[in-house]
C-alpha positions in Angstrom: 14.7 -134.4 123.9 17.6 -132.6 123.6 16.0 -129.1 123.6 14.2 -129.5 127.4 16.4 -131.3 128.8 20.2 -130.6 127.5 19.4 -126.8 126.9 16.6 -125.7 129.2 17.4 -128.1 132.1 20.8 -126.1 133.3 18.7 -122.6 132.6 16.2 -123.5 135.0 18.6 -125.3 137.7 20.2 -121.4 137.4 16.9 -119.5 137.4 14.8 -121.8 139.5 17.2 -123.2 142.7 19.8 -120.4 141.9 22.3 -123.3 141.3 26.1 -121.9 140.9 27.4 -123.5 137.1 29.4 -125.8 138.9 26.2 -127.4 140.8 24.4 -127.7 137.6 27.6 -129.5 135.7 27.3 -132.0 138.5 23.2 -132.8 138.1 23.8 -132.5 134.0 27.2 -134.8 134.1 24.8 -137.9 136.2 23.1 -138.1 133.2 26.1 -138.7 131.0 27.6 -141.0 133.6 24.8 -143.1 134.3 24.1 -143.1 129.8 27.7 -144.6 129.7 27.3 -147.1 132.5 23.8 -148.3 131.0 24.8 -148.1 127.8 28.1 -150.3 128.7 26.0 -153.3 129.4 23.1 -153.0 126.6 24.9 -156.3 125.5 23.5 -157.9 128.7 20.0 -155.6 128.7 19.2 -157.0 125.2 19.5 -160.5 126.5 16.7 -159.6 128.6 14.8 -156.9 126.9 14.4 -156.8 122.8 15.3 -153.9 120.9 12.0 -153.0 119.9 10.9 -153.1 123.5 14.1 -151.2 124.8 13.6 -148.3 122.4 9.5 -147.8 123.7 10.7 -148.2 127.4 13.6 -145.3 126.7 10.7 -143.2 125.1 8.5 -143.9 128.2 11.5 -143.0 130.7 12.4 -139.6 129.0 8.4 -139.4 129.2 8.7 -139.8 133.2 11.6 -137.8 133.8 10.8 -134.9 131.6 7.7 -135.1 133.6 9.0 -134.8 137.1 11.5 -131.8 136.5 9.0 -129.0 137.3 7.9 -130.9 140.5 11.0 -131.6 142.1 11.2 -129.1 144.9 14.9 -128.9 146.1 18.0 -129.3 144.0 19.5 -132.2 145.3 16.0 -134.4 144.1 17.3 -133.2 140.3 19.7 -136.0 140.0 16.1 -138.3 140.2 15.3 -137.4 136.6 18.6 -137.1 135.2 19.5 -140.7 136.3 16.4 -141.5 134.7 17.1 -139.6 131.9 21.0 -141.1 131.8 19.2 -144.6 131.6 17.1 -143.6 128.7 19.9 -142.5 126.9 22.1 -145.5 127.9 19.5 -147.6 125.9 17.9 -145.8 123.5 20.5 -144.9 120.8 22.5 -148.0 120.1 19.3 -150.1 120.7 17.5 -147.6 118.3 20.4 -148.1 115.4 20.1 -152.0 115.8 16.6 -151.9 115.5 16.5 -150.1 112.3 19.3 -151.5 110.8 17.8 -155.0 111.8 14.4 -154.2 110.1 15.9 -152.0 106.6 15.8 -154.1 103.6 19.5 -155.0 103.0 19.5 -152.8 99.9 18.5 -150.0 101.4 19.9 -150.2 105.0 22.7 -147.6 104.5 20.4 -144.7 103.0 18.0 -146.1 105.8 20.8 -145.5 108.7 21.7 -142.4 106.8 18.2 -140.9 106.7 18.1 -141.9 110.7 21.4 -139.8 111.3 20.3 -136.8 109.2 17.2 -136.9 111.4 18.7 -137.5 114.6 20.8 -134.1 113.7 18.0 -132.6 112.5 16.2 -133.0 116.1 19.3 -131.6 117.6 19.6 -128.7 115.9 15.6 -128.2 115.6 14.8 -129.3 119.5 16.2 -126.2 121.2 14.9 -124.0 118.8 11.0 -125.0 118.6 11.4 -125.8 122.3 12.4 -122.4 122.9 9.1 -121.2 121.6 7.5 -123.6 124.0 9.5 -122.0 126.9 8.4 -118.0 125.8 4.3 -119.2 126.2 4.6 -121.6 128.5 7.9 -121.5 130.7 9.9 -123.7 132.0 7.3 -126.0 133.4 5.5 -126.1 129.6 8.5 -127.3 128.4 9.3 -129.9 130.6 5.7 -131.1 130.1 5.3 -130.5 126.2 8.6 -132.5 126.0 7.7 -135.1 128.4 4.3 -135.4 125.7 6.3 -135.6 122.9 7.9 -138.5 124.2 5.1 -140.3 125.6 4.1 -140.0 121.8 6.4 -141.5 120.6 6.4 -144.4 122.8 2.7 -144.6 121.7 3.5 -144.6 118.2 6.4 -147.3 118.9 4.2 -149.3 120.4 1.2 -149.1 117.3 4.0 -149.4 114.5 5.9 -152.0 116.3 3.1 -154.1 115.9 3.0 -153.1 112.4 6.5 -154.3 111.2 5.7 -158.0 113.4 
């Protein structure tokens, strides 16, 4: 996610809604706020919500925000997706390393969490890159969509190997 939303996101604000840098730092910073507010109280949130469940329902809300970027038609209505996005983010890392950690054999669990970090960078570095050829045949709206697919995918696939592991 990190290649439509963290790098094509503040490109399009600019090109689309001819937002000044400023502008854009504000809609881009909601997400981080409202990740560290969320992601403050996970203690709480697991309580409620198990990890397994947490990790699908942060796939599912990058899925919906990703989704509604090319549709939102004035600049203000951006911070709707990015406080979605900010919640997905709040939960889905740490619930994502708890989950793992809680399912890897013992034995294994630190070249399991390792193989999860390497991967995690990987994406990172990977995301704006392939993302980037989404953009040049599909524009912006392509890769708001193909991103908010990717995720919906995943979900899917947490949901069918979550059964799985049970």
């Amino acid at each position: 996610m990190y290649g439509p939303y963290l790098t094509y996101l503040s490109i399009y604000l600019g090109a689309f809604f001819q937002a000044p840098p400023f502008i854009i730092g504000i809609i881009l910073s909601s997400m981080a706020l409202t990740s560290a507010l969320v992601s403050s109280q996970l203690g709480r949130i697991v309580k409620l919500v198990s990890l397994a469940n947490l990790v699908k329902l942060g796939f599912v809300l990058q899925a919906l925000a990703l989704a509604l970027l090319p549709f939102i038609p004035q600049l203000w209505l951006m911070l709707i997706p990015t406080l979605i996005i900010g919640l997905a983010m709040g939960i889905m890392p740490a619930a994502l390393q708890t989950y793992i950690a809680g399912v890897a054999p013992l034995e294994y669990r630190a070249a399991v969490m390792s193989i999860n970090s390497t991967m995690l960078r990987l994406g990172q570095t990977l995301g704006p890159l392939i993302f980037g050829l989404v953009y040049i045949y599909a524009s912006f709206e392509g890769t708001f969509l193909y991103g908010a697919a990717l995720a919906l995918v995943a979900a899917i696939v947490g949901l069918i190997g979550g059964k799985m592991i049970r």
